[in-house]
C-alpha positions in Angstrom: 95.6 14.8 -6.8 98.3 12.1 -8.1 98.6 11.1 -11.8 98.4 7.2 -11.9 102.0 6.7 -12.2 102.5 8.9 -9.0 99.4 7.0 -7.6 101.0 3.5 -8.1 104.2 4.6 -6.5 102.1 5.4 -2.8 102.2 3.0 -0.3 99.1 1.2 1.0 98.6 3.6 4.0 98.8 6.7 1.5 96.7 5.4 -1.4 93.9 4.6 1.0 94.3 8.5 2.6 94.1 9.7 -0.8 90.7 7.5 -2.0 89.5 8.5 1.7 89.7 12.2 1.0 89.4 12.5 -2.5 87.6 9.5 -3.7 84.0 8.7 -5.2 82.8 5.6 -4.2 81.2 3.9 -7.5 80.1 0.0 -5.9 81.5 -2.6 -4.1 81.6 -7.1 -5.5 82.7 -10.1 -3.9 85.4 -12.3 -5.0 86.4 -14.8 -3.1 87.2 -14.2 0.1 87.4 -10.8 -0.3 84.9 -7.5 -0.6 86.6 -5.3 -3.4 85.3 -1.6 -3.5 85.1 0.5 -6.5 85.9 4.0 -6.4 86.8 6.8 -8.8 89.9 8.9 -8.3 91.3 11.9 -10.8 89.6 10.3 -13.9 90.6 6.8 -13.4 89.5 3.8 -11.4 90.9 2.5 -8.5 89.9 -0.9 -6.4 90.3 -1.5 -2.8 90.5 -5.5 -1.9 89.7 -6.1 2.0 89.9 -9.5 3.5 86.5 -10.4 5.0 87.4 -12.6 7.4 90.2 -9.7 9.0 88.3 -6.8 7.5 91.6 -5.6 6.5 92.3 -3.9 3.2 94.9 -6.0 1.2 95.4 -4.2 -1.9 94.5 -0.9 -3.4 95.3 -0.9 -7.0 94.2 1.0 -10.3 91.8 -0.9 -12.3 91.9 -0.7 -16.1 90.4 -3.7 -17.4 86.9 -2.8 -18.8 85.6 -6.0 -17.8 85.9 -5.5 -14.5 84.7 -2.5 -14.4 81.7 -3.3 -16.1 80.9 -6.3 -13.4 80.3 -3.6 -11.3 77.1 -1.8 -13.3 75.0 -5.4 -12.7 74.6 -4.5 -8.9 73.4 -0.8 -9.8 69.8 -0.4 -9.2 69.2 2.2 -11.9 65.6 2.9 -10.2 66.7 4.2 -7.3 69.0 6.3 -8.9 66.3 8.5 -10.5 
């Protein structure tokens, strides 16, 4: 697995690979025009931003903001966890 500065120097095409095969999917928001996914990856988080309209992904970056990542827990259904 990549360190986040390794991560950040992968192009699009390898980043996506890499969440592909050794990413957790955590949840998935709109914003905008776009569906971002939330996924784990070696202990930090990393978001995935695909254009509805093309259903093509756009960005993959590392998310660090809190905030964010915290807009994500309102969609969890806790009950169907357990």
């Amino acid at each position: 697995m990549y360190t986040q500065v390794e991560f950040r120097k992968l192009n699009i095409q390898k980043r996506h690979k890499e969440l592909k095969q050794k990413g957790v999917y955590v949840a998935a928001r709109r914003n905008g025009a776009y569906t971002v996914h939330l996924f784990t990856y070696n202990l930090f988080y990393v978001e995935v931003w695909i254009l509805i309209s093309l259903n093509t992904i756009q960005w993959i970056e590392i998310q660090e903001n809190k905030a964010i990542i915290d807009a994500y827990a309102k969609d969890i259904d806790l009950g169907k966890l357990l």
